[in-house]
C-alpha positions in Angstrom: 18.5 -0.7 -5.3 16.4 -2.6 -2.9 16.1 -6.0 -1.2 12.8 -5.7 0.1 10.4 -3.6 0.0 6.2 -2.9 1.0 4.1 -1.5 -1.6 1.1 0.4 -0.3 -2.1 1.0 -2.8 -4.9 2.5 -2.4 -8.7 0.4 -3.0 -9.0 3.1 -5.7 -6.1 1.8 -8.0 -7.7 -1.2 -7.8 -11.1 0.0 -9.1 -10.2 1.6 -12.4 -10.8 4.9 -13.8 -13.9 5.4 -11.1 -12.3 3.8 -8.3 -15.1 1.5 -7.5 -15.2 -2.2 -7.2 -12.9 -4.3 -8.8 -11.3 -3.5 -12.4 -9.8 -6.7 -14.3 -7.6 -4.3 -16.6 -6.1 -2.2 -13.5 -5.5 -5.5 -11.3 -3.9 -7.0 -14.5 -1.3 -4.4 -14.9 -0.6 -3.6 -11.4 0.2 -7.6 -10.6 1.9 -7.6 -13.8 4.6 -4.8 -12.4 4.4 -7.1 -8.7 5.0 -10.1 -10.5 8.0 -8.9 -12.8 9.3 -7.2 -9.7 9.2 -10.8 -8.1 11.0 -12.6 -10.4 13.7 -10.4 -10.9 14.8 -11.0 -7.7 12.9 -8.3 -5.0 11.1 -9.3 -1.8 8.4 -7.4 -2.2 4.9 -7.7 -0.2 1.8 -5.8 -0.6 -1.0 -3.6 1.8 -4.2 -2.6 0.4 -6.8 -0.2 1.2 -10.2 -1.2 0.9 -12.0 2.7 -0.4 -13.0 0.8 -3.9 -15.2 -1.6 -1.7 -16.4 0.0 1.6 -14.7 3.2 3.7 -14.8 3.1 7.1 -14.7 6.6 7.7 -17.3 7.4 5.1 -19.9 4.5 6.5 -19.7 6.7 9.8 -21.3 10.0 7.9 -24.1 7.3 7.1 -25.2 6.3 10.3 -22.5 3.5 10.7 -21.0 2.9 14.5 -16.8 3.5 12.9 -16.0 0.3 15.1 -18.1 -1.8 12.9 -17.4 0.0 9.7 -13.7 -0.3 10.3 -14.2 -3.8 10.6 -16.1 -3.9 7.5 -13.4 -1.8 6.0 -10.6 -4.6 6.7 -12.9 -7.3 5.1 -12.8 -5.1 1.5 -8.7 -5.2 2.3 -9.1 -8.9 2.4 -11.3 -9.2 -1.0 -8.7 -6.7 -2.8 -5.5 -8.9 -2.0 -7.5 -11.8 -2.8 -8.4 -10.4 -6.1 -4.4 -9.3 -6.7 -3.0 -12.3 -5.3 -5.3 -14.3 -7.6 -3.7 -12.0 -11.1 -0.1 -12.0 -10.0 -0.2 -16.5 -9.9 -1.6 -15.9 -13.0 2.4 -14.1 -14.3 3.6 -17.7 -12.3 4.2 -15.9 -9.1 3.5 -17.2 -6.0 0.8 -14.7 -3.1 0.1 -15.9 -0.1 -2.5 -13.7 1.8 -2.2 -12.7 5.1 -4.9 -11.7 7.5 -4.4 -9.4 10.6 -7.1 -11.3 12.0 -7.7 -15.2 11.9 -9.5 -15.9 8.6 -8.9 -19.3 7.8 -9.7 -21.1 5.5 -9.7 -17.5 3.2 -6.3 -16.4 4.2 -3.8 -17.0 6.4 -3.1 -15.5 9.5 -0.4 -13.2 10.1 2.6 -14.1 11.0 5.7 -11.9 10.9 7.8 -14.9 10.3 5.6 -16.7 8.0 5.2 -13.7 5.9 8.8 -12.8 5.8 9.7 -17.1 4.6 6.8 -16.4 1.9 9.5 -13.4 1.0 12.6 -14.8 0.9 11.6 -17.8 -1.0 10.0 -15.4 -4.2 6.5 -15.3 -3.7 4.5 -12.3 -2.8 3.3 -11.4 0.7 0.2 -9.7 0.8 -1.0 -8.5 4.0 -4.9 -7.6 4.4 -6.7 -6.3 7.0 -5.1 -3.1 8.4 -3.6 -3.5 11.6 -6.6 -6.0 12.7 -7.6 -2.3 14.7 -10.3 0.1 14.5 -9.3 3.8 14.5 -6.1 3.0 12.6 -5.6 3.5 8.8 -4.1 1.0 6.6 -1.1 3.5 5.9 -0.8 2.8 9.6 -1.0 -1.0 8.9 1.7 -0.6 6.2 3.8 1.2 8.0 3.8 -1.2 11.0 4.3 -3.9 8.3 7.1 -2.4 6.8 8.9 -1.8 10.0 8.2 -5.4 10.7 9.6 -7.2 7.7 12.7 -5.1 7.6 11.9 -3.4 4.7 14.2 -1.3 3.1 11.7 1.5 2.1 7.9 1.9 2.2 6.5 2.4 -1.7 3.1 4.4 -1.7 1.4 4.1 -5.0 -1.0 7.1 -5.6 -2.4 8.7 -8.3 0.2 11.6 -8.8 3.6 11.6 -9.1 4.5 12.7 -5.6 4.2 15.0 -2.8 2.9 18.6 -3.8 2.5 21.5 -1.7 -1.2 21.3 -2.6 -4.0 19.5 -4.7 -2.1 19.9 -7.9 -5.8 18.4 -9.5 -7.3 21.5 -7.5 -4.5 24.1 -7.5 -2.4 24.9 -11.0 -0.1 26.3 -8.5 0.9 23.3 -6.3 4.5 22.6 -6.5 5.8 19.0 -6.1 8.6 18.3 -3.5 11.4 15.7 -4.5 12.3 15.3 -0.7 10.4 15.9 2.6 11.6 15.0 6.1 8.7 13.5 8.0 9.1 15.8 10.4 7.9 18.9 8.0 5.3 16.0 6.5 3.9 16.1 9.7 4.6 19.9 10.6 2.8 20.7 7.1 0.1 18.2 7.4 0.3 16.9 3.9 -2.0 14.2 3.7 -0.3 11.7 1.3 -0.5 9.3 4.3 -1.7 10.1 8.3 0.2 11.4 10.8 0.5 7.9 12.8 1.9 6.3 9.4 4.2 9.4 9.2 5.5 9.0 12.9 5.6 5.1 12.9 8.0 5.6 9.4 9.9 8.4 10.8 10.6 6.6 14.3 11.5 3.5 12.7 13.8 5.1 10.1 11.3 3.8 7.2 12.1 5.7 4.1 8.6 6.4 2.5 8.5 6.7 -1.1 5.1 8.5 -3.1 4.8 8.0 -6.5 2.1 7.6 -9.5 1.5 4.2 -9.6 -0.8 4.5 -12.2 1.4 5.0 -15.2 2.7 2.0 -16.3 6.4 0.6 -15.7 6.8 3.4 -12.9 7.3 1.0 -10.1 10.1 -1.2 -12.3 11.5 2.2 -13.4 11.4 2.8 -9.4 13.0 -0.4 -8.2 15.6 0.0 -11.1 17.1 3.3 -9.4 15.4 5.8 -11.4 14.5 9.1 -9.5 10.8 8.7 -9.2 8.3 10.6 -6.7 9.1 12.3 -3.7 11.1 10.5 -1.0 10.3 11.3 2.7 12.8 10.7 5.2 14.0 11.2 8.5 
């Protein structure tokens, strides 16, 4: 269905059941899904958020300047694709991590073009480091990402199984949506991803797919064709 796509996750998913620090079992399974994607043909590269480690936004409430704690925040991007690159060799894949800002030796720097050659011949791109901005999210730095790979859709990998009109965790009521222009996204201020991501996806034509990355086999089920999540669109 897809020749190349971006994968967005979350720190959390990469922290286990709490969501903190590192969890062997939830990095295993997700580079497991990467890895299978990877050899069955898909370009597929990877942005993480850094929550399980350190939140910018949160270090703020604490006394932190958000310039430094975003920078901070980037650096816990950097140890979670480290940490996933590291499991998906492992399923005899190759991950080349990319940094938004100089990091050698730990990662290389990114380059659109080096990233997209890391692509095309089977490895796994993943791209640390949000935007290499503070006061950006790093749904913003996947979005940017995916418009500049040439991606064919945006995946966000969350903890439900789409878009719902509210907290279905918090309201019994919340009904899910299998399609959303970004446009009402915005208009509706769902907050699956910010509104920059939204507008970079929707002016770039970057077809943004949420789904529950958590249960196991979803994202092959995904890549495979199978109607999964909600789809936003322009």
């Amino acid at each position: 269905m897809y020749k190349r796509v971006l994968l967005k996750l979350s720190g959390e998913s990469l922290g286990g059941p709490a969501g903190k620090g590192l969890d062997e079992s939830s990095i295993e399974s997700i580079a497991a899904e990467v890895a299978e994607a990877a050899k069955e043909g898909l370009q597929i590269a990877v942005v993480n958020g850094g929550g399980n480690i350190f939140r910018g936004l949160q270090g703020t409430e604490r006394g932190f300047d958000r310039v430094d704690g975003d920078k901070m925040g980037m650096l816990a991007t950097v140890i979670n694709s480290m940490a996933l690159s590291l499991f998906i060799k492992a399923h005899g894949v190759d991950a080349q991590v990319y940094t938004a800002t100089p990091m050698e030796p730990i990662a290389k720097y990114y380059m659109r073009d080096d990233a997209v050659r890391t692509l095309e011949a089977g490895g796994v791109a993943l791209i640390a480091g949000g935007t290499g901005n503070p006061f950006f999210t790093t749904d913003s730095g996947a979005a940017l990402r995916a418009l500049e790979i040439g991606a064919d859709a945006l995946l966000k990998g969350t903890k439900v199984d789409g878009v719902y009109t509210a907290d279905p965790k918090k309201d019994s009521g919340a009904v899910k949506y299998e399609e959303l222009t970004f446009g009402e996204a915005i208009a509706k201020h769902l907050g699956v991803m910010d509104q920059t991501a939204f507008a970079l996806c929707g002016d770039g034509n970057m077809p943004v797919i949420v789904f529950n990355m958590e249960e196991k086999g979803n994202l092959t089920r995904l890549l495979r064709g199978e109607n999964i999540g909600t789809t936003v669109h322009k």
